[in-house]
PyMOL Python script that loads the backbone (N, CA, C, O; Angstrom):
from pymol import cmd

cmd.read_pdbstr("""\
ATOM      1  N   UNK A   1      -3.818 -17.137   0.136  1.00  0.00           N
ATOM      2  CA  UNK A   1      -2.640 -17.101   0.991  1.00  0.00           C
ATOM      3  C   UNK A   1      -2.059 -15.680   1.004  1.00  0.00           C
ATOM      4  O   UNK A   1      -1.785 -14.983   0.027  1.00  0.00           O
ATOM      5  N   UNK A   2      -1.917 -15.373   2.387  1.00  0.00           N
ATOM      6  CA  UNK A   2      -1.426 -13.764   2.355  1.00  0.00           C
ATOM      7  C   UNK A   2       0.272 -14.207   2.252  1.00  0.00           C
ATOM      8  O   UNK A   2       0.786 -15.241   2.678  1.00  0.00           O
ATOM      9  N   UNK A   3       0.934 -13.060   1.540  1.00  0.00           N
ATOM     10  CA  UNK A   3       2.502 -13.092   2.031  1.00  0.00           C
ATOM     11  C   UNK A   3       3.215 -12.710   3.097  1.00  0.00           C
ATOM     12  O   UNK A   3       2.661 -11.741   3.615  1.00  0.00           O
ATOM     13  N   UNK A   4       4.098 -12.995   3.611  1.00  0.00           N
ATOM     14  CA  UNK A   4       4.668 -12.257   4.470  1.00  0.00           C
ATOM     15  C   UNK A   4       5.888 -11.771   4.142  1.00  0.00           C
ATOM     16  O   UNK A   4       6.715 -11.673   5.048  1.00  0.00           O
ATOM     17  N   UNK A   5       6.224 -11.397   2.878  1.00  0.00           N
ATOM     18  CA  UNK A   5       7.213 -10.889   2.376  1.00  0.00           C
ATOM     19  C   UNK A   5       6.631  -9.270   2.309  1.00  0.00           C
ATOM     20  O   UNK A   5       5.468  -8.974   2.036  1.00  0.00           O
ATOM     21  N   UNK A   6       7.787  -8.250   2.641  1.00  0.00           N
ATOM     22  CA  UNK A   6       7.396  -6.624   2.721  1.00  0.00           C
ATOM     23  C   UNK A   6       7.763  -6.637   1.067  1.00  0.00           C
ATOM     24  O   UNK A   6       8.420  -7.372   0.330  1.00  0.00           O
ATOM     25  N   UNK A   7       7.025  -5.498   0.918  1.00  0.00           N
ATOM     26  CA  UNK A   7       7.648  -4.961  -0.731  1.00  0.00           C
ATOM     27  C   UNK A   7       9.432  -4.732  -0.393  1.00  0.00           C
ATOM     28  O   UNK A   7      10.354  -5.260  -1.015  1.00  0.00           O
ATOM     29  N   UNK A   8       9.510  -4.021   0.484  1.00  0.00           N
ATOM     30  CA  UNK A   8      11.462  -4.350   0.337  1.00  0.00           C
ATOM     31  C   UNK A   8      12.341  -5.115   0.098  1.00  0.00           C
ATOM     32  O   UNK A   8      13.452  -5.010  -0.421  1.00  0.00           O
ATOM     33  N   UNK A   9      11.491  -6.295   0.718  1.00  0.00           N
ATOM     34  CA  UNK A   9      11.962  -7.858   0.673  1.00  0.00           C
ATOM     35  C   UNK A   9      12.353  -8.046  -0.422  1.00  0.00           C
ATOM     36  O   UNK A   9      13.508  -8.205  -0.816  1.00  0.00           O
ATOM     37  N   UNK A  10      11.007  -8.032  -1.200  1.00  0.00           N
ATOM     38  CA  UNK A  10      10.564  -8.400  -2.547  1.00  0.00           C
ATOM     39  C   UNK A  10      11.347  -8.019  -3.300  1.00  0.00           C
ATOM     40  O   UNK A  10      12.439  -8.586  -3.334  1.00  0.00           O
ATOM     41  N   UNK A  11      11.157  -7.265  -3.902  1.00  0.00           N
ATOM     42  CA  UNK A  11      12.773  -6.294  -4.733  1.00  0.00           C
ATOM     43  C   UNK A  11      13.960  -6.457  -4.384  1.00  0.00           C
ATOM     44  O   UNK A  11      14.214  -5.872  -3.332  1.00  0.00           O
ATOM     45  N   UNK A  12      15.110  -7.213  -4.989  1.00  0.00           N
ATOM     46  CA  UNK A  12      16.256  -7.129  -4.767  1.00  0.00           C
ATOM     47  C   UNK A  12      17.061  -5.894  -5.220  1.00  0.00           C
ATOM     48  O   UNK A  12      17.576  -5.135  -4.398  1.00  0.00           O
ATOM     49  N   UNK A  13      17.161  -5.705  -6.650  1.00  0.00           N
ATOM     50  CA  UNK A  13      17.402  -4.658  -7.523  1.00  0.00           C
ATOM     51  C   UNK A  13      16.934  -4.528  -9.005  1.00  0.00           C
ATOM     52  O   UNK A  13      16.522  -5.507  -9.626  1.00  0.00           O
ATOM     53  N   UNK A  14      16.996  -3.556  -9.428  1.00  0.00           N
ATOM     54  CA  UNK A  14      16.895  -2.984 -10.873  1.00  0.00           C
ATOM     55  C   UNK A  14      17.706  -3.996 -11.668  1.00  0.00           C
ATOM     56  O   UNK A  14      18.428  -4.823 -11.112  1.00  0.00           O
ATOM     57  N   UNK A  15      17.572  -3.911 -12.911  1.00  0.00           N
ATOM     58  CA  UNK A  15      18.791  -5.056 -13.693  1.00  0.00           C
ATOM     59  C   UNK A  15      18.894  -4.044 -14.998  1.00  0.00           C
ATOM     60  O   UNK A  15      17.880  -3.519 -15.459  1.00  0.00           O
ATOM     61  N   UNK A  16      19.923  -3.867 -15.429  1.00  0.00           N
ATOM     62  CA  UNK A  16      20.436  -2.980 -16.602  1.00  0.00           C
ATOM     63  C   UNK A  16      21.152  -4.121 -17.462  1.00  0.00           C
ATOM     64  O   UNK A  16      22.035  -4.751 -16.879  1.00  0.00           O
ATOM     65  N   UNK A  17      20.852  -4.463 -18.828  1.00  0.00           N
ATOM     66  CA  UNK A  17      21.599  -5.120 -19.424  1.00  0.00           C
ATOM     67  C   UNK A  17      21.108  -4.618 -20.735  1.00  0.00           C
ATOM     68  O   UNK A  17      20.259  -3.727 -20.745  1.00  0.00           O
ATOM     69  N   UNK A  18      21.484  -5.022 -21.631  1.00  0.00           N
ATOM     70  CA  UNK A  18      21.959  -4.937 -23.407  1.00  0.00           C
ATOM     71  C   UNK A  18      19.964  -5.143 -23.705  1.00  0.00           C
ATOM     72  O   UNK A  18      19.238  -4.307 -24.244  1.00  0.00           O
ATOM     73  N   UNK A  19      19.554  -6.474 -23.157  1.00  0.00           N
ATOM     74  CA  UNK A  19      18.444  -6.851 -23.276  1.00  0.00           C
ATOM     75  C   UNK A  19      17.653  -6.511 -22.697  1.00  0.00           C
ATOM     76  O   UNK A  19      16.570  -6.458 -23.280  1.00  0.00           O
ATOM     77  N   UNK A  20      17.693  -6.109 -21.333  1.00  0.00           N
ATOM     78  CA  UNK A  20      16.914  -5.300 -20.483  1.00  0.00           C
ATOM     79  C   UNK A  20      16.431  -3.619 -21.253  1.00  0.00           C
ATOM     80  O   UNK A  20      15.304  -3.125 -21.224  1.00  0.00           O
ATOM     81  N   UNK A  21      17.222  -3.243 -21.658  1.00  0.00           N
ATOM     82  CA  UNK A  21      17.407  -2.110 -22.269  1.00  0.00           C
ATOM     83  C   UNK A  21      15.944  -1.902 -23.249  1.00  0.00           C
ATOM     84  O   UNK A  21      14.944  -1.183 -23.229  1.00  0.00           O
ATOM     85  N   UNK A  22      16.407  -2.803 -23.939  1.00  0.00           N
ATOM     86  CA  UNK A  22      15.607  -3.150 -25.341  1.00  0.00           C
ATOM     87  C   UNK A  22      14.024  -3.619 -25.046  1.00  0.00           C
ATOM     88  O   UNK A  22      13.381  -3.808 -26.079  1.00  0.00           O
ATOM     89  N   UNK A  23      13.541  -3.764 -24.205  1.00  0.00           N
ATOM     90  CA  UNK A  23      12.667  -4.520 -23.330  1.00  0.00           C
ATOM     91  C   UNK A  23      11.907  -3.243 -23.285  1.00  0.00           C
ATOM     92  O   UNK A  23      10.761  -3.071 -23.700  1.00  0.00           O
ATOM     93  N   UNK A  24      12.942  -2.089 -22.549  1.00  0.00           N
ATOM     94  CA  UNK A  24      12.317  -0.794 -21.709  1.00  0.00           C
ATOM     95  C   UNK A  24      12.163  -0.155 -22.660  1.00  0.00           C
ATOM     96  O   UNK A  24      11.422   0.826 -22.586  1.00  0.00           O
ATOM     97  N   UNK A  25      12.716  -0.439 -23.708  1.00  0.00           N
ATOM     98  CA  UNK A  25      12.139   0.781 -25.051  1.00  0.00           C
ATOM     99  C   UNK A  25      11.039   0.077 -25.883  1.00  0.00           C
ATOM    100  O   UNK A  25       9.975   0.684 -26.000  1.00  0.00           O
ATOM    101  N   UNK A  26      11.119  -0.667 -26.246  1.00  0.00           N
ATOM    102  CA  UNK A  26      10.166  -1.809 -27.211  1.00  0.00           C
ATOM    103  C   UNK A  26       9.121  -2.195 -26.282  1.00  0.00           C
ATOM    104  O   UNK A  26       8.495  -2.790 -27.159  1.00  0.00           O
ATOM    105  N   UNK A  27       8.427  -2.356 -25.292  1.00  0.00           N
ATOM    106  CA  UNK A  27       7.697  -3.261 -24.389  1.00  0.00           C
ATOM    107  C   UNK A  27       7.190  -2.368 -23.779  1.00  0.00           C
ATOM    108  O   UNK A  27       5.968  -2.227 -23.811  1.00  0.00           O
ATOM    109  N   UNK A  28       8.046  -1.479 -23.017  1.00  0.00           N
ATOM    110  CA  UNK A  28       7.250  -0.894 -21.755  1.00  0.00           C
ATOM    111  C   UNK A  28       7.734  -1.786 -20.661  1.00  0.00           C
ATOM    112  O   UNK A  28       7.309  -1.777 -19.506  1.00  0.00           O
ATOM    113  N   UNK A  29       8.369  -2.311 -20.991  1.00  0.00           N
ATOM    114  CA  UNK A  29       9.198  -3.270 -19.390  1.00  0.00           C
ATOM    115  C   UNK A  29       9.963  -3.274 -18.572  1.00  0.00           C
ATOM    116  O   UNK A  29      11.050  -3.458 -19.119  1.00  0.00           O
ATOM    117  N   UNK A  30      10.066  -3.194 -17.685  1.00  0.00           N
ATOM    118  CA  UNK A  30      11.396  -2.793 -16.829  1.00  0.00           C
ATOM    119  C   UNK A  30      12.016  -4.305 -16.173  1.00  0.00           C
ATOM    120  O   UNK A  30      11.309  -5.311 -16.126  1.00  0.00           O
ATOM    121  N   UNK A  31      12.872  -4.286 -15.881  1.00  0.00           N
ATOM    122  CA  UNK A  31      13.483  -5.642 -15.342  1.00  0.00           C
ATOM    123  C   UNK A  31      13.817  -5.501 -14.374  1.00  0.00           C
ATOM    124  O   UNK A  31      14.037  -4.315 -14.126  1.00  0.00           O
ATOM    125  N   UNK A  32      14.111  -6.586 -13.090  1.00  0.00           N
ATOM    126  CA  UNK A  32      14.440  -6.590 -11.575  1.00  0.00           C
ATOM    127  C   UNK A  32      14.481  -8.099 -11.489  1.00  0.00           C
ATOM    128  O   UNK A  32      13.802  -8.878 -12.157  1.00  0.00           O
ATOM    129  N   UNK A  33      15.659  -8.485 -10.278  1.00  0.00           N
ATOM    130  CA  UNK A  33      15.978  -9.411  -9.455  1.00  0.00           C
ATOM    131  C   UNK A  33      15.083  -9.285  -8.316  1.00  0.00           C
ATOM    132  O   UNK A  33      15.056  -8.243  -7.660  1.00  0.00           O
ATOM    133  N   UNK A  34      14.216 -10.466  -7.993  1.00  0.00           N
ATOM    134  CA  UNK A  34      13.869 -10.504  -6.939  1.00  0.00           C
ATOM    135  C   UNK A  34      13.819 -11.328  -6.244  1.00  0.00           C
ATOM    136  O   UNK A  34      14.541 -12.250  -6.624  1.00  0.00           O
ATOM    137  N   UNK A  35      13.174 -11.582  -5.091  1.00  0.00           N
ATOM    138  CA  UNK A  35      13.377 -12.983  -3.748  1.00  0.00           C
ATOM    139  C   UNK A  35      12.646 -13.944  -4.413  1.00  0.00           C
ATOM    140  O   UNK A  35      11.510 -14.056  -4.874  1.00  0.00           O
ATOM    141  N   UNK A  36      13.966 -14.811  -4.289  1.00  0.00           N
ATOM    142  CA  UNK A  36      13.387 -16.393  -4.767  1.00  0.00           C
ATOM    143  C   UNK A  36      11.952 -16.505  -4.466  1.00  0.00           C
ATOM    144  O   UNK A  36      11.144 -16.927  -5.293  1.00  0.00           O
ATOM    145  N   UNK A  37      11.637 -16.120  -3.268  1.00  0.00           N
ATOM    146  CA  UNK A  37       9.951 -16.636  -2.443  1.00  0.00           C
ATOM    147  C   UNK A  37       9.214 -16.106  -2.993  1.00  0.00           C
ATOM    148  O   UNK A  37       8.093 -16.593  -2.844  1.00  0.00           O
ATOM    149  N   UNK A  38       9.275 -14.894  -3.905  1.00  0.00           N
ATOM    150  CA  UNK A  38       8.008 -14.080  -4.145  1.00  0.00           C
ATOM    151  C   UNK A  38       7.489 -15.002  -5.466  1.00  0.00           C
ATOM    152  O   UNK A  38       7.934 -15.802  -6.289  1.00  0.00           O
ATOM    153  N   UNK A  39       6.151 -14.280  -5.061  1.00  0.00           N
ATOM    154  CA  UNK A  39       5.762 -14.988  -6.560  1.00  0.00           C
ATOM    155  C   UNK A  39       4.777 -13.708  -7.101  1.00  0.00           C
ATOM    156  O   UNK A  39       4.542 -12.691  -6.449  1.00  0.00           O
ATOM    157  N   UNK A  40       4.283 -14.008  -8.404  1.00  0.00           N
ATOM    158  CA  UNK A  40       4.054 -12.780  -9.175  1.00  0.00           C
ATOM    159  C   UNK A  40       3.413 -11.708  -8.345  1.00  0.00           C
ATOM    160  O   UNK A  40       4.046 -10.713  -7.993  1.00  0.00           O
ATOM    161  N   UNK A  41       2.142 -11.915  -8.028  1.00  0.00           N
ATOM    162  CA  UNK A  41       1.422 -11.243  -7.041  1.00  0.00           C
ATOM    163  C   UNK A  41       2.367 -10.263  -6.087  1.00  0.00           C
ATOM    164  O   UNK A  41       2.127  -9.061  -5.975  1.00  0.00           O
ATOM    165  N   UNK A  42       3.095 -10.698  -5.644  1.00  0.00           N
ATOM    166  CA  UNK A  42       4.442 -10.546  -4.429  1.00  0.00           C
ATOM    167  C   UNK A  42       5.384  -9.136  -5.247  1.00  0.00           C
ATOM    168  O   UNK A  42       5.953  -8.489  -4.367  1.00  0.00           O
ATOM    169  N   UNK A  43       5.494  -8.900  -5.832  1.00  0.00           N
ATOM    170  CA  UNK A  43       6.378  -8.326  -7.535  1.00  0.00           C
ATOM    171  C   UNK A  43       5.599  -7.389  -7.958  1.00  0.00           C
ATOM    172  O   UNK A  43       6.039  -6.241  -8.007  1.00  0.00           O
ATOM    173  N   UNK A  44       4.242  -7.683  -8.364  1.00  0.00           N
ATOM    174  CA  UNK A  44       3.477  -6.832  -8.588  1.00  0.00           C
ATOM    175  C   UNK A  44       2.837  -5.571  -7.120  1.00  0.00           C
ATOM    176  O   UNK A  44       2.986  -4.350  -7.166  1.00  0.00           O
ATOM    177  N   UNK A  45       2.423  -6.043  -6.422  1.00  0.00           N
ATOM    178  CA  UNK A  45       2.132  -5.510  -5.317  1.00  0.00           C
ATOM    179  C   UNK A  45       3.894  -4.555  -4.942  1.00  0.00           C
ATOM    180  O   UNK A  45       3.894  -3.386  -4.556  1.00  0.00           O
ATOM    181  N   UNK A  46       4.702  -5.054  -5.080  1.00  0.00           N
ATOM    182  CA  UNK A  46       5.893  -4.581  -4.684  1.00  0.00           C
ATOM    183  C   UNK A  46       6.317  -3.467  -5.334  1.00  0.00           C
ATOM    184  O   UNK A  46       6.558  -2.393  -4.782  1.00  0.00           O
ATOM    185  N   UNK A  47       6.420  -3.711  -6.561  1.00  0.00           N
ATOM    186  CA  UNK A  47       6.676  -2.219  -7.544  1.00  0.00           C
ATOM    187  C   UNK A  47       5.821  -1.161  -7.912  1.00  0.00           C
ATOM    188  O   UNK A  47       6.135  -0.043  -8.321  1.00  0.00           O
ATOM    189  N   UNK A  48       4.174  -1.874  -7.627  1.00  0.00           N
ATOM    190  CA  UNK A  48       3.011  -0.512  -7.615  1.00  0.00           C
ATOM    191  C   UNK A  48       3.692   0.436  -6.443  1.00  0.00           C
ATOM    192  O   UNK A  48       3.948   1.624  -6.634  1.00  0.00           O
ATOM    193  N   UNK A  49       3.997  -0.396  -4.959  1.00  0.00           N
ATOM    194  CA  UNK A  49       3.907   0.609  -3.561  1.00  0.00           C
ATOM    195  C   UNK A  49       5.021   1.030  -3.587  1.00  0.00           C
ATOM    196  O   UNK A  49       5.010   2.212  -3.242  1.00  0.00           O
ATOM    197  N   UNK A  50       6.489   0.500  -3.936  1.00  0.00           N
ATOM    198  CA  UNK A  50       7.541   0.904  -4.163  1.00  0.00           C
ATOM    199  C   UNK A  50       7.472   2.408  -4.993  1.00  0.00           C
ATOM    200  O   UNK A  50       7.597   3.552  -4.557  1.00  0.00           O
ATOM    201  N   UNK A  51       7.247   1.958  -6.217  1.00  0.00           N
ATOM    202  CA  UNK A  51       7.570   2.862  -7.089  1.00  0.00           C
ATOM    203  C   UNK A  51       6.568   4.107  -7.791  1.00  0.00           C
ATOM    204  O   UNK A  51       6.812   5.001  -8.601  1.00  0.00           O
ATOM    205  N   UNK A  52       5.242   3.658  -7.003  1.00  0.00           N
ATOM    206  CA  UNK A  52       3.989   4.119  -7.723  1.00  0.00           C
ATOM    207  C   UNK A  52       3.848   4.547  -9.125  1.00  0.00           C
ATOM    208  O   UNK A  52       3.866   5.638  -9.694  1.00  0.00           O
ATOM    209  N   UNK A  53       3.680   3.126  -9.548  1.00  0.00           N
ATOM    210  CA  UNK A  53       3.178   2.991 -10.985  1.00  0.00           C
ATOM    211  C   UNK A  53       2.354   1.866 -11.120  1.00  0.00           C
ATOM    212  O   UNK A  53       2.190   1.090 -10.179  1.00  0.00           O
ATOM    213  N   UNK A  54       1.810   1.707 -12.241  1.00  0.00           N
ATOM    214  CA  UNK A  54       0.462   0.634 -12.072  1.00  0.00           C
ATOM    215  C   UNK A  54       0.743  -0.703 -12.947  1.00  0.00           C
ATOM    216  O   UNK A  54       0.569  -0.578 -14.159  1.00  0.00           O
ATOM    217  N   UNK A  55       1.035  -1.589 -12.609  1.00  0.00           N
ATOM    218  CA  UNK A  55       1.823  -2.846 -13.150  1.00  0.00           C
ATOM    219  C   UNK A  55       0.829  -3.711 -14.123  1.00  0.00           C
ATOM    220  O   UNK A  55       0.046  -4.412 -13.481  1.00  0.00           O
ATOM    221  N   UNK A  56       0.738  -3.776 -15.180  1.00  0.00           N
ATOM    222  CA  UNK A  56       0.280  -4.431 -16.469  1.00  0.00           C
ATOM    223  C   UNK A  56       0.126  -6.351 -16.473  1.00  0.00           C
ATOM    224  O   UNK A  56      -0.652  -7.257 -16.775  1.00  0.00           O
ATOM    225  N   UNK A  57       1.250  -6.133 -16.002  1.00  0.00           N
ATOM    226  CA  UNK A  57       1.942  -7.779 -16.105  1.00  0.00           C
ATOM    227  C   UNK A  57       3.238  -8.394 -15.330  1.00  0.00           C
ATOM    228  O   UNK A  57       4.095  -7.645 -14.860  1.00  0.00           O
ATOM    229  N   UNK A  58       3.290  -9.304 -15.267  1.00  0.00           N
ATOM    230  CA  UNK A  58       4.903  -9.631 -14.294  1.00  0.00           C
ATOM    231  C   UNK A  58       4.811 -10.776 -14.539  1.00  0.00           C
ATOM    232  O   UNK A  58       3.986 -11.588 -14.118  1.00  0.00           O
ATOM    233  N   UNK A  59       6.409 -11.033 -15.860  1.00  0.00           N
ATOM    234  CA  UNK A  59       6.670 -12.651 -15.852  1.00  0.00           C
ATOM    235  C   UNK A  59       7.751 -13.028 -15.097  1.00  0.00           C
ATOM    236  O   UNK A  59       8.591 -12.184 -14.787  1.00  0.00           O
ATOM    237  N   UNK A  60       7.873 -14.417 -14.684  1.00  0.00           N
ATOM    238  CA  UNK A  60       9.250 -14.416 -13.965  1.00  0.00           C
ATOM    239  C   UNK A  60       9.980 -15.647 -14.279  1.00  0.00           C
ATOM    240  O   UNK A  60       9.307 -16.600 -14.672  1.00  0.00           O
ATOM    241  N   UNK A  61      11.142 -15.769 -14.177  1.00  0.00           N
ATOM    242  CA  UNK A  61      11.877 -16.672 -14.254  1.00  0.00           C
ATOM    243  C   UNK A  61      12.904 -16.884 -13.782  1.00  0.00           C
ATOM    244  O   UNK A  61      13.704 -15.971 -13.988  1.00  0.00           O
ATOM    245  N   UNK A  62      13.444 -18.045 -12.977  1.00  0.00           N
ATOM    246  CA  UNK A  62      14.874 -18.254 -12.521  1.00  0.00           C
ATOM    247  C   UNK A  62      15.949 -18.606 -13.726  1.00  0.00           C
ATOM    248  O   UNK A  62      15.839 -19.471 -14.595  1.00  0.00           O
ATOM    249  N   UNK A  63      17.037 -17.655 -13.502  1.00  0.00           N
ATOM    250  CA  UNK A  63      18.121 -17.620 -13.877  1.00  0.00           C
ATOM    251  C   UNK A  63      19.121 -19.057 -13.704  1.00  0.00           C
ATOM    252  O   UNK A  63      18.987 -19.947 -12.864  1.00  0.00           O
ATOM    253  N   UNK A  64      20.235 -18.938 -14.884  1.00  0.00           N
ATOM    254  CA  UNK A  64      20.943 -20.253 -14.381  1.00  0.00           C
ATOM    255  C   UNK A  64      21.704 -20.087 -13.527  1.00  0.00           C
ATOM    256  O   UNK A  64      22.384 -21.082 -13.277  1.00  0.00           O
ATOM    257  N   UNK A  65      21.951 -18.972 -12.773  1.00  0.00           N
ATOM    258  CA  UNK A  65      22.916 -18.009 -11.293  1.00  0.00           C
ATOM    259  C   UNK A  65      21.772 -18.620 -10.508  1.00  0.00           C
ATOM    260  O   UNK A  65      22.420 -18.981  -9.525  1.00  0.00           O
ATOM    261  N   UNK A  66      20.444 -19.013 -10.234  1.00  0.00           N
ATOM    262  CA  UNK A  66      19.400 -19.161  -9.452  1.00  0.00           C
ATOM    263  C   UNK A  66      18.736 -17.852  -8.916  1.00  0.00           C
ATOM    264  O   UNK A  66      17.982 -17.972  -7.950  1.00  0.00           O
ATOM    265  N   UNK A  67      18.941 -16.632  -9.444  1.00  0.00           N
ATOM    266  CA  UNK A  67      18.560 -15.651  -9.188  1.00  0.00           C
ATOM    267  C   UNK A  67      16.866 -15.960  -9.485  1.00  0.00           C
ATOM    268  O   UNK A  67      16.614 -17.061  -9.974  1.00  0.00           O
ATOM    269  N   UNK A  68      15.905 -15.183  -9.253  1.00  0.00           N
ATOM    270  CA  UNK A  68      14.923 -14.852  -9.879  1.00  0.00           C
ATOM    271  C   UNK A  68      14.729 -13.669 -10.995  1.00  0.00           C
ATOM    272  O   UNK A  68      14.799 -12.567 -10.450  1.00  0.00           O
ATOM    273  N   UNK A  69      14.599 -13.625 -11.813  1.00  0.00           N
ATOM    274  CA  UNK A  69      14.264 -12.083 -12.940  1.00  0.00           C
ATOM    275  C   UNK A  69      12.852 -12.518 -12.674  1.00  0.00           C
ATOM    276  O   UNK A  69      12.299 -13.609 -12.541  1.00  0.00           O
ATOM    277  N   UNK A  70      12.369 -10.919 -12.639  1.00  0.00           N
ATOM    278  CA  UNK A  70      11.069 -10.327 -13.220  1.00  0.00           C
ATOM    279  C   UNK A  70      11.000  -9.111 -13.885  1.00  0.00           C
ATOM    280  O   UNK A  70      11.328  -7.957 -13.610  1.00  0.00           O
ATOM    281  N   UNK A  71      10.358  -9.814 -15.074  1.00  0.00           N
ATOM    282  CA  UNK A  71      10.076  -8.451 -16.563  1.00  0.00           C
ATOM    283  C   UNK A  71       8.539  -7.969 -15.956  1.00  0.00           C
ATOM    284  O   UNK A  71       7.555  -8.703 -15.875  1.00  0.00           O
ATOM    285  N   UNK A  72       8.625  -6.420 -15.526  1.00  0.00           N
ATOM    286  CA  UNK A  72       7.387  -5.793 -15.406  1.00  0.00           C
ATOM    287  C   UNK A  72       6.795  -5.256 -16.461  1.00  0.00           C
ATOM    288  O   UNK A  72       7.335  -4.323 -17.056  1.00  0.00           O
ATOM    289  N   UNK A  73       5.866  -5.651 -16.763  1.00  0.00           N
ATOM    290  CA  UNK A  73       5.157  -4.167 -17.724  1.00  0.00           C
ATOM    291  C   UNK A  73       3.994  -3.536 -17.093  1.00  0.00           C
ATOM    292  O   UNK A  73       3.098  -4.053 -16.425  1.00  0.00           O
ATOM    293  N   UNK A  74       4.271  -1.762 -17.594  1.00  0.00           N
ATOM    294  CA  UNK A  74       4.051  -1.474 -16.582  1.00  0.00           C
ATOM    295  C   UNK A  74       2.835  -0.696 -17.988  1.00  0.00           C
ATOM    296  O   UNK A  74       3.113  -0.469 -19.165  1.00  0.00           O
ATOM    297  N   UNK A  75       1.561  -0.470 -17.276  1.00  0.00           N
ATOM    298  CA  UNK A  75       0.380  -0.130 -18.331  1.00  0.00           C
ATOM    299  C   UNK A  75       0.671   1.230 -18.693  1.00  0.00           C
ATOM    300  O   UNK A  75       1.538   1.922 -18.158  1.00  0.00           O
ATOM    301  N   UNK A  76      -0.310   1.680 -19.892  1.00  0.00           N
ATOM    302  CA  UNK A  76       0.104   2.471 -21.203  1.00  0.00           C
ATOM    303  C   UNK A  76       1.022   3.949 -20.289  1.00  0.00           C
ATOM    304  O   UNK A  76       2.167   4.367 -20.460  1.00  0.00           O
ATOM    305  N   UNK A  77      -0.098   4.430 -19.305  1.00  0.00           N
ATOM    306  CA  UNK A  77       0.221   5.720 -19.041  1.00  0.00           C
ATOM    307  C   UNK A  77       1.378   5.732 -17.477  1.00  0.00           C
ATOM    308  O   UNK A  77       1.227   6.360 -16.429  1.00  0.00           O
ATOM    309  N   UNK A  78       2.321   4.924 -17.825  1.00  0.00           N
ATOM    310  CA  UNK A  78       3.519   4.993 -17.264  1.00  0.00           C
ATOM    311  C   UNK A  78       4.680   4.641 -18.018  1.00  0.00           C
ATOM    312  O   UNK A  78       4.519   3.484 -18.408  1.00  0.00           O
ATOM    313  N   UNK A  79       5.630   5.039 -18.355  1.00  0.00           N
ATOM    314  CA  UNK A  79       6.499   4.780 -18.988  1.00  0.00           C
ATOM    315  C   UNK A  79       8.000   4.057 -18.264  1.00  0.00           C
ATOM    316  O   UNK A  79       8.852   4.641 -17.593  1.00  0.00           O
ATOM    317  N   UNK A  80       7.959   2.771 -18.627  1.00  0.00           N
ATOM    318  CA  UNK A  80       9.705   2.477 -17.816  1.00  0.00           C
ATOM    319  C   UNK A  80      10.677   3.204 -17.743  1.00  0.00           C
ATOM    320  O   UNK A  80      11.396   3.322 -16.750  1.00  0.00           O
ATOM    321  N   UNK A  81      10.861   4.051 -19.319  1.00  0.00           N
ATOM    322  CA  UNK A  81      12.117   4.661 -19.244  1.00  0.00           C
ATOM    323  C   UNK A  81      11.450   5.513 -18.413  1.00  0.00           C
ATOM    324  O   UNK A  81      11.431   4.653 -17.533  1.00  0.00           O
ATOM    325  N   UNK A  82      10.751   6.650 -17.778  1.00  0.00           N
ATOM    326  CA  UNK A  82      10.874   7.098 -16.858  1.00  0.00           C
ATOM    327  C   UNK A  82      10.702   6.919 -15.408  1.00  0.00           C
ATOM    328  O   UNK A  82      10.736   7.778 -14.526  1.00  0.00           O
ATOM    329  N   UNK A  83      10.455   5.286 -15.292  1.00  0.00           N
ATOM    330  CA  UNK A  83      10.635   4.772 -13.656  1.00  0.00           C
ATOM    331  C   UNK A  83      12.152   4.393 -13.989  1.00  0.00           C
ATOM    332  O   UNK A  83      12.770   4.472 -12.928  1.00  0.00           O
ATOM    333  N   UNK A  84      13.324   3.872 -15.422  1.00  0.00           N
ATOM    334  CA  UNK A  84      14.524   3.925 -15.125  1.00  0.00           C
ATOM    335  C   UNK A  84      15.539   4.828 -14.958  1.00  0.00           C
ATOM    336  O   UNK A  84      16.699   4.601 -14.613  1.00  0.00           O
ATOM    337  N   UNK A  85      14.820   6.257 -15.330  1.00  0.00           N
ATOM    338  CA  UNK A  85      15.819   7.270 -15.070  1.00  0.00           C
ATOM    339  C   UNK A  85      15.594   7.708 -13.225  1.00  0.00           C
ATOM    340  O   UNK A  85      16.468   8.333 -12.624  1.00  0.00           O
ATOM    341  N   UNK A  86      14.432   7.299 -12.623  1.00  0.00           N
ATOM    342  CA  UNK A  86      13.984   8.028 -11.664  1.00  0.00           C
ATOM    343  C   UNK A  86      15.189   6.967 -10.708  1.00  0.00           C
ATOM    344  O   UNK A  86      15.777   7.337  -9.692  1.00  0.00           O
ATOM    345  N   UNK A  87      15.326   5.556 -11.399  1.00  0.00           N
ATOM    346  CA  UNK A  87      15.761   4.802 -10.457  1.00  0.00           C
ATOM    347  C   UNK A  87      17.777   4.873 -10.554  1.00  0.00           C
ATOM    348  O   UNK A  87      18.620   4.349  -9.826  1.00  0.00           O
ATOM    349  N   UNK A  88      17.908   5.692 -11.690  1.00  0.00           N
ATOM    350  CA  UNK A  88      19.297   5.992 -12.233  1.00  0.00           C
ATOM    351  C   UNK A  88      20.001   5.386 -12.559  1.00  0.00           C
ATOM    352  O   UNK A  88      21.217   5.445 -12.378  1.00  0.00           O
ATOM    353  N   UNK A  89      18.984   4.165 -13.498  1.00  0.00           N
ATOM    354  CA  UNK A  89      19.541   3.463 -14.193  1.00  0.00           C
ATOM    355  C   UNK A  89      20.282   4.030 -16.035  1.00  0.00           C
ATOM    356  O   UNK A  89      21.359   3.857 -16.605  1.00  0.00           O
ATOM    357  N   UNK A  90      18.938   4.752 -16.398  1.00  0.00           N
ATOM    358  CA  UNK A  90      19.326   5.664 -17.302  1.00  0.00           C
ATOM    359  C   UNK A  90      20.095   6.949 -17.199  1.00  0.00           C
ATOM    360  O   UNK A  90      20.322   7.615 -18.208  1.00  0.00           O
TER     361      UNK A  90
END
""", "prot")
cmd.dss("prot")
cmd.show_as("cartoon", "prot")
cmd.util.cbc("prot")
cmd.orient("prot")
């Protein structure tokens, strides 16, 4: 099944929190809200073309707000903290 969601779609925003934080230093993970509809594939494809970096993994889960979170990890030779400073979160 192709999507018809654009990578813009896909991405709602960046997410900065206490735990998010800890994620991007310990993991290699970066965190984001995204469209209920997407599904991993959708996330992954979205933050390689978005952000050009090469995506490891993407778990996701709905929030009890009904948001969607997705934790990226992003493989060895990219670093989150420097896709979160680029994104000015850091």
């Amino acid at each position: 099944m192709v999507s018809k969601l654009s990578s813009i779609d896909v991405v709602r925003y960046p997410l900065l929190s206490e735990d998010a934080v800890t994620l991007l230093e310990a993991e290699n993970k970066i965190t984001f809200i995204v469209s209920l509809q997407a599904d991993k594939r959708d996330v992954k494809r979205a933050i390689e073309e978005l952000y050009e970096v090469r995506v490891a993994k993407v778990t996701t889960l709905i929030t009890s707000e009904g948001e969607k979170k997705a934790f990226v990890k992003l493989t060895s030779d990219f670093k989150a903290a420097d896709l979160a400073v680029k994104l000015g979160l850091l």
